[in-house]
C-alpha positions, 0 to 999 in steps of 0.5 A: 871439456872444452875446446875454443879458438886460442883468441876470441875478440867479440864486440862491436867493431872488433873488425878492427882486430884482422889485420893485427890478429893475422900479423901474429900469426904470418906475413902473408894471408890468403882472404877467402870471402863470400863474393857478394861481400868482396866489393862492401866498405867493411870488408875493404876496411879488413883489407886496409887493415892487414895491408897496414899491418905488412901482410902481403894478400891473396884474396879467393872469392869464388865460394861456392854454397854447400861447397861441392868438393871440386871446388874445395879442391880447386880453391886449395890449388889455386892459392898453393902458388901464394904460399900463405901462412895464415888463413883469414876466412869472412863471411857465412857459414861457407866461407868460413868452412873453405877457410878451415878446408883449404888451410887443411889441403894446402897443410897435408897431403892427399885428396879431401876425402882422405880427411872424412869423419873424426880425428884424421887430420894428422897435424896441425894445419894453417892458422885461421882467423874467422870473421862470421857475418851471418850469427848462425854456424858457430864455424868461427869457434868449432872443429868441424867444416861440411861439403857435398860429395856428389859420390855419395848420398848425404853431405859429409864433414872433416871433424877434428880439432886441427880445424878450430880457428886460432883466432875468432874475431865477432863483430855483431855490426858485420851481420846487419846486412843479412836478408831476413832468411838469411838471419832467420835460418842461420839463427834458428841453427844456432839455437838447435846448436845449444839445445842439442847440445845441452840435451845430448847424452854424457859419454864416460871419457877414456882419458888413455885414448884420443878422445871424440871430436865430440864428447857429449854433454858436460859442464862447461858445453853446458854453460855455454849452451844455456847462456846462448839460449837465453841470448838468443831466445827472443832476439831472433824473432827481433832481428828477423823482423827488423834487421837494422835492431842492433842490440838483437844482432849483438845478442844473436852474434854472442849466442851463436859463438857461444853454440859454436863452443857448446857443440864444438866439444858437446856435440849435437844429435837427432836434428842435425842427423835428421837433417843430413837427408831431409835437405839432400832430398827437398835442396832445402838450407841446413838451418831451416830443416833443424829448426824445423825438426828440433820441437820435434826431437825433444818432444820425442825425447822429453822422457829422457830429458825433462830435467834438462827441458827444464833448465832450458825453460828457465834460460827462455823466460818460460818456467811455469813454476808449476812442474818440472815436466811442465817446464819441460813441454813450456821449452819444447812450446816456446822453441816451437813458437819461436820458429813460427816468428820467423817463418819456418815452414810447419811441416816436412809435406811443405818443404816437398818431403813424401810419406814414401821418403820417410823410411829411407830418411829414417834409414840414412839418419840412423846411419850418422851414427856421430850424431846418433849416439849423442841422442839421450834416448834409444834411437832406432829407425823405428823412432825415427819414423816416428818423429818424421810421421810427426813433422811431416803433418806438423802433429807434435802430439803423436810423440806424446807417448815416448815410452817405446822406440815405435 
């Protein structure tokens, strides 16, 4: 199964495509941008464009990071009046979710949290063409757009496939400017995007029902996951060290896009459910806690996965020719490696985590039982401590025996 926006326009300059692409689709757009992005030449090249394709603009720059819902909320109010008909959302991770947030609000009736959790959008909402800048989320190819509600103790999602944009328009020129960290952990996201997902469990579908807004692995996530990872293996540390490497850039873009793809229908698991707590607790970024966590989760399940670890092996030029179980483990190592290059801190101690914290870490991730139960593996909060007992010494060797849940 697969599900990807209706149109995806990926290349150098593809930029260029925003305002024929939101003509199709309505005469009047609202913008929502990253406020830093709002005065660049790129992004004033994007408004010229639409302006001479006839579509009449409004432009919101208020974004605000890890989207608190007031401002969710209060960005769908104040663009109701312009009554657009199309959304064109550009920038990061965040802009790109308001996007999708504020087509939803100003499409159905009723307050945000009425859209929590999976398949409760009732409708299609406005059309959205995405622009990513940073190669990382995948939001421009995926059902799913996350905000911090202060009323409860982890970041929550809108998960439902009205949300996929129409249109994804990739332009790798667009993510030069990010800063190393910036690059670094939206990255190293993309890439636990496309491991997770090819390592997920597969569910047997019931064809009768509406189906999960994330089906688990298959065949075609499967392909999407392994091309991004070869994409992106060793362009991430090359572009975090030189920003300006254009074709790093090029293959981090691709790579991400093809993660958005692969988990938008596959799904991830135990890094993202892990993840939920660890940054409510340290206010640490979202792709630094799952890079930080996926050679641990795979260790954890490499029992469950070898066959898998191994295919991802192949896809970052580590195969040992050797076994398929020390494929495995050369997958885990290289994964590992790959976050030194760029700089990830080495254990959850050094990002602020206490040993008091892990059980309750462990409690609240059993909890997101979306992600929980696409893990290939039995997931208790027992084995969750033990992955977190492992990272927060930066210890992968206390999993190397998985053979029970702790």
């Amino acid at each position: 199964m697969l599900r990807a926006p209706a149109a995806v326009y990926y290349g150098q300059g593809a930029r260029a495509s925003i305002g024929t692409a939101a003509a199709s689709l309505g005469r009047r757009a609202l913008v929502v941008v990253d406020p830093f992005l709002a005065k660049t030449p790129e992004f004033r090249e994007a408004l010229s464009g639409l302006d001479g394709a006839g579509v009449a603009v409004q432009i919101f720059s208020g974004v605000v990071p890890e989207l608190p819902t007031d401002s969710v909320t209060a960005a769908a109010e104040s663009a109701r009046g312009f009554a657009p008909d199309v959304v064109v959302a550009y920038g990061g991770g965040s802009a790109l979710d308001l996007g999708k947030l504020i087509a939803l609000l100003l499409s159905c009736d009723g307050p945000l949290s009425d859209y929590y959790g999976e398949n409760r959008v009732p409708h299609p909402v406005l059309p959205i063409v995405a622009v990513p800048t940073t190669a990382g989320t995948g939001s421009e190819a995926t059902p799913v757009a996350v905000v911090s509600d202060p009323d409860r103790e982890l970041k929550v999602g809108v998960s439902d496939p009205a949300l996929i944009p129409r249109v994804a328009i990739v332009d790798p020129d667009l993510t030069i400017g990010a800063p190393p960290s910036v690059t670094a952990y939206s990255g190293i996201d993309a890439i636990v995007h496309c491991a997770e997902s090819y390592t997920a469990g597969k569910r047997r579908p019931d064809w009768e029902t509406r189906l999960p807004v994330f089906v688990g692995r298959n065949r075609m996530s499967s392909l999407l996951a392994l091309e991004g990872l070869a994409a992106m293996g060793d362009a991430l540390p090359l572009a975090v060290a030189d920003g300006s490497n254009v074709e790093a850039r090029g293959r981090m873009a691709w790579g991400s896009l093809l993660g958005g793809m692969a988990f938008g229908s596959g799904g991830t698991h135990l890094s993202h459910a892990l993840q939920y707590p660890i940054g409510a607790l340290t206010h640490t970024p979202h792709g630094m806690g799952t890079g930080m966590m996926l050679p641990y989760v795979l260790q954890a399940c490499i029992e469950t996965t070898t066959d898998r670890l191994a295919q991802i092996a192949g896809a970052l030029g580590v195969a040992t020719d050797r076994s398929e179980r020390d494929d495995a483990q050369a997958a885990i190592d290289r994964l590992d490696e790959i976050g030194i290059a760029i700089g990830l801190p080495r254990t959850l101690a050094e990002i602020g985590l206490t040993r008091q914290q892990i059980p309750r870490v462990a409690e609240l991730a059993a909890g997101v039982t979306r992600l929980v139960a696409l893990a290939d593996h039995e997931v208790t909060p027992a084995f969750l401590e033990r992955i977190l007992d492992a990272a927060f010494v930066g210890d992968r060797s206390r999993l190397t025996d998985t053979s029970t849940n702790g």
